[in-house]
C-alpha positions in Angstrom: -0.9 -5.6 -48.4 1.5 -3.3 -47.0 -1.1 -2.0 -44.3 -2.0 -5.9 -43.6 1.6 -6.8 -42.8 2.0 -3.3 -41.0 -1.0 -4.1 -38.4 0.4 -7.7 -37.8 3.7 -6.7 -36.6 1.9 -4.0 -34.5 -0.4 -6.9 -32.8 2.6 -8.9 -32.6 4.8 -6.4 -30.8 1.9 -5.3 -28.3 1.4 -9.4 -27.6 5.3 -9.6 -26.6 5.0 -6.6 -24.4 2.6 -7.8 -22.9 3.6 -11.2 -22.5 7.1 -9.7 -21.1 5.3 -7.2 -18.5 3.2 -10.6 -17.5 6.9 -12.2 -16.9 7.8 -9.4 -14.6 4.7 -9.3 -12.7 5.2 -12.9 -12.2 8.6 -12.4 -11.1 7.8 -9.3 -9.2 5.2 -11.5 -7.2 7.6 -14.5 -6.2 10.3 -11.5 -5.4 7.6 -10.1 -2.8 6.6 -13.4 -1.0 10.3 -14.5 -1.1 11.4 -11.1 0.8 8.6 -11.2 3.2 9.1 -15.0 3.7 12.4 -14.7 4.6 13.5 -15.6 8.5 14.8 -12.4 9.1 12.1 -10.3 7.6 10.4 -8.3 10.9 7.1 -7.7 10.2 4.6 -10.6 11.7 1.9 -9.1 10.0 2.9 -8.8 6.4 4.0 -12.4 7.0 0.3 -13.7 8.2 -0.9 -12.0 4.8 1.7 -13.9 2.7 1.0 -17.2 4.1 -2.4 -17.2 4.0 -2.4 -16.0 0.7 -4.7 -13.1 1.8 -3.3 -9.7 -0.1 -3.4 -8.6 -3.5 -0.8 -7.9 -5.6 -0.9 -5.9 -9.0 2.0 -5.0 -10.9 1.7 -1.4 -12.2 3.1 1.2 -15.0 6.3 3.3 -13.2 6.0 5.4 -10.7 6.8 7.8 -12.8 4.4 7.2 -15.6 1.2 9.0 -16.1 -0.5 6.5 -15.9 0.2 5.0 -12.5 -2.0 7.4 -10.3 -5.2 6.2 -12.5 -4.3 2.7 -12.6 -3.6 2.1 -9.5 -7.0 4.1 -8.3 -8.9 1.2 -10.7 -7.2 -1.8 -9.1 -8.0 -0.1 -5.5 -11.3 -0.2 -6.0 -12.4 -3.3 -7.5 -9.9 -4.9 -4.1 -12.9 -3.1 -2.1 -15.5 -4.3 -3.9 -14.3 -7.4 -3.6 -15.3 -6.9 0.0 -18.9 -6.6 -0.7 -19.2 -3.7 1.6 -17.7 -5.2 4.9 -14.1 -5.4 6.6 -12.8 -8.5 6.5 -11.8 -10.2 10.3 -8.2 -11.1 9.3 -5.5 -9.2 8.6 -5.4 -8.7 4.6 -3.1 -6.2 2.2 -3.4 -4.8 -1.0 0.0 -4.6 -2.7 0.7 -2.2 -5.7 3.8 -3.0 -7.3 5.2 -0.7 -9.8 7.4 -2.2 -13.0 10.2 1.3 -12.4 12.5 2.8 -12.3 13.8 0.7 -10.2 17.3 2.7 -9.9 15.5 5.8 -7.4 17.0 7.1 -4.5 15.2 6.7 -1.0 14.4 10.7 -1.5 13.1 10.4 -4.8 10.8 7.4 -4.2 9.5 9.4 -1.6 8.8 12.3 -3.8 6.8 10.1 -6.3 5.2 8.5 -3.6 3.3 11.6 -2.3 3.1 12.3 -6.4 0.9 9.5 -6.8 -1.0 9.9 -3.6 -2.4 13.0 -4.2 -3.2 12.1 -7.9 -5.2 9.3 -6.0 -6.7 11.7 -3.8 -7.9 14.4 -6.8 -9.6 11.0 -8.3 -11.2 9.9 -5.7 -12.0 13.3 -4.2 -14.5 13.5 -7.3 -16.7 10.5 -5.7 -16.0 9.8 -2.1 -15.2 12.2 1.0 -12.2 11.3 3.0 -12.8 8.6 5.7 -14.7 9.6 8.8 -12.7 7.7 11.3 -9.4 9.6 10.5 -7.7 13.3 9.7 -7.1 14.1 6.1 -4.3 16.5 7.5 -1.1 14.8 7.2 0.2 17.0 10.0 -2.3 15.3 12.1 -1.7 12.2 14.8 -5.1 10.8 13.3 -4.3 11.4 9.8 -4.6 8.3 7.7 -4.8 8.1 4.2 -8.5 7.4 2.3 -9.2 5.6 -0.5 -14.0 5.4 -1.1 -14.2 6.8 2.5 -11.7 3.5 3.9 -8.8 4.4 6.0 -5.6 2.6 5.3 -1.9 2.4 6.4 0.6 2.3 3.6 4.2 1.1 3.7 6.0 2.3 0.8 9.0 -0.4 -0.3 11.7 0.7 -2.7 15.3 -0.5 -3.7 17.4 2.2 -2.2 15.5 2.2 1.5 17.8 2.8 4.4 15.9 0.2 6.1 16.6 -3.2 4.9 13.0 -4.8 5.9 11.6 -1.9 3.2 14.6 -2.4 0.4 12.7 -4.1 -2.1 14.2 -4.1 -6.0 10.8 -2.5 -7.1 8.8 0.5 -6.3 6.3 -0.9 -4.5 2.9 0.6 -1.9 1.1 -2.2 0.2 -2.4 -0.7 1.6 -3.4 -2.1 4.8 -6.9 -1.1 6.5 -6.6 1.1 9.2 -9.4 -0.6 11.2 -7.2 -3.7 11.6 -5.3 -2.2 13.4 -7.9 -0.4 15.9 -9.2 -4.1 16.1 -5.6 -5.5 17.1 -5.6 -3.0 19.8 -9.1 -3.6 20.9 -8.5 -7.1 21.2 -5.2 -6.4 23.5 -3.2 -7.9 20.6 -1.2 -4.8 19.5 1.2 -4.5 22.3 2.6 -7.5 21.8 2.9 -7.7 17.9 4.2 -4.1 18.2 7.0 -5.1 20.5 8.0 -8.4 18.4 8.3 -6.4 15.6 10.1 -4.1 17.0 12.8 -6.5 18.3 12.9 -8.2 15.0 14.2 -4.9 13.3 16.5 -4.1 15.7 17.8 -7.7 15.3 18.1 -7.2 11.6 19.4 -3.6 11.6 20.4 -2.7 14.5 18.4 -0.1 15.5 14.5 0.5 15.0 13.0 2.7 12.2 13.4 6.4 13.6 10.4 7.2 12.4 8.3 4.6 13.9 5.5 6.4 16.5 2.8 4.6 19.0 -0.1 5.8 17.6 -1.5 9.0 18.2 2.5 10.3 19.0 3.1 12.1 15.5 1.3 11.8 12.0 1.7 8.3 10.5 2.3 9.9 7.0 6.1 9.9 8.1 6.3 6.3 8.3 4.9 5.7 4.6 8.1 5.6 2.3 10.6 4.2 5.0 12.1 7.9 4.3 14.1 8.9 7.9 13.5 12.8 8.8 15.6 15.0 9.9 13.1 17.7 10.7 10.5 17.0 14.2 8.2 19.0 12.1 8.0 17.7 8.6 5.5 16.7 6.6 4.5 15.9 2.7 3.6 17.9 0.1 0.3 16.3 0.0 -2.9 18.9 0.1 -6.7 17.5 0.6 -9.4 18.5 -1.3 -12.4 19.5 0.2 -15.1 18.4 -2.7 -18.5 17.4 -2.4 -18.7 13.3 -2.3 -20.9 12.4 -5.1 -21.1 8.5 -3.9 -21.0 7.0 0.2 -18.5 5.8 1.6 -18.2 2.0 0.7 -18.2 1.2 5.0 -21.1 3.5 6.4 -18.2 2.6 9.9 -14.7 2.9 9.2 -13.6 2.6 12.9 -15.6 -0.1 13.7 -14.7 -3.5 11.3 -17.0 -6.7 11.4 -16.3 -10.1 10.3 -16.8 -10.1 6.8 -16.4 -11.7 3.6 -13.2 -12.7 2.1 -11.9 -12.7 -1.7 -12.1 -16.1 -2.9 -8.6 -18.6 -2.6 -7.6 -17.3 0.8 -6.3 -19.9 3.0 -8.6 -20.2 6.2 -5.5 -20.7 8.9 -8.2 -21.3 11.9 
């Protein structure tokens, strides 16, 4: 009888922790589309993905769990399958948001940033080489980081940033495809999103992120926690592996996106 009554309040304190962690996910999400929403907030792009509902956002163990490396490796790749093999034509974002600690210091979210990034990495090193298009050095002015042989560009988000457009109360990682961006500049369209961007910082802050570079003008692995640098010459403690792929990349062309197919309840904004 004992057991019986034993197991119950088990199932009954896993349902409540789960039901809580659903609570903060929920209030994790409306925190993220509130921040990005906001009038001030600089980034054009990040605010397309918000109002046309076309990102993913997942709300994750700590950064500082075990378990956060591995989970967040799942969620990545069922967000690309969702893709069915092509790049969509819109700007979309994958956002992993982690439930702590949400007391780190800019320094230290970087630290467990790179952590989790090369956990990331060792998984899906196992599978999938890194992306063609790009450099797996983060030294490198191609460098980009790879997740199934797809490029992305990461902006790390945490509560202690020194920039106010990356101070968000959670740990947080939002993947974007790197492609997008070769496509905005194809197009002619990344000049001018660049510079709007650019202006809207300064407006907020007062000056522009240090470590923002044109591309090709320094590695972009500086830009990924929001971190500034002191050093010209610094780089993570991040270290590819050179395995054999066991699987293909899921885009046989990274560089080259084509209009593709969309996860459903996005809002077409034609």
């Amino acid at each position: 009888m004992e057991r019986g009554s034993d197991d119950a309040d088990h199932r009954r304190e896993m349902s409540d922790a789960a039901g809580i962690f659903d609570l903060q996910a929920a209030a994790a999400k409306a925190a993220f589309e509130a921040f990005v929403d906001h009038r001030q907030f600089p980034c054009l792009g990040a605010k397309s993905v918000v109002h046309r509902q076309a990102y993913e956002f997942c709300f994750l163990p700590p950064l500082d769990s075990d378990t956060a490396g591995a989970a967040l490796y799942e969620r990545l790749l069922a967000y690309l399958d969702e893709f069915d093999g092509e790049l969509p034509d819109k700007l979309w974002s994958f956002v992993a948001c982690f439930s702590g600690p949400r007391s780190l210091s800019e320094v230290a979210f970087e630290k467990l940033l790179w952590q989790r990034l090369q956990e990331l990495h060792a998984l899906d090193a196992r599978r999938f080489a890194w992306a063609e298009a790009v450099d797996s050095d983060p030294a490198s002015p191609d460098f980009a980081f790879s997740v199934a042989g797809v490029p992305f560009f990461l902006v790390g988000m945490s509560p202690a940033s020194s920039r106010l457009a990356r101070r968000f109360p959670w740990p947080a990682i939002a993947f974007n495809f790197h492609a997008q961006f070769s496509q905005l500049r194809e197009k002619g369209l990344w000049g001018t999103m660049q510079a709007a961007i650019r202006k809207r910082d300064v407006d907020l802050q007062g000056s522009i992120n240090p470590e923002l570079r044109d591309h090709g003008r320094g590695s972009q692995a500086r830009q990924y926690s929001g971190c500034p640098h002191a050093r010209g010459d610094w780089t993570p403690n991040f270290h590819p592996l050179d395995n054999d792929a066991l699987d293909a990349p899921r885009w046989a062309d990274n560089s080259r996106p084509s209009p593709g197919k969309r996860p459903p309840n996005a809002k077409d904004l034609n």
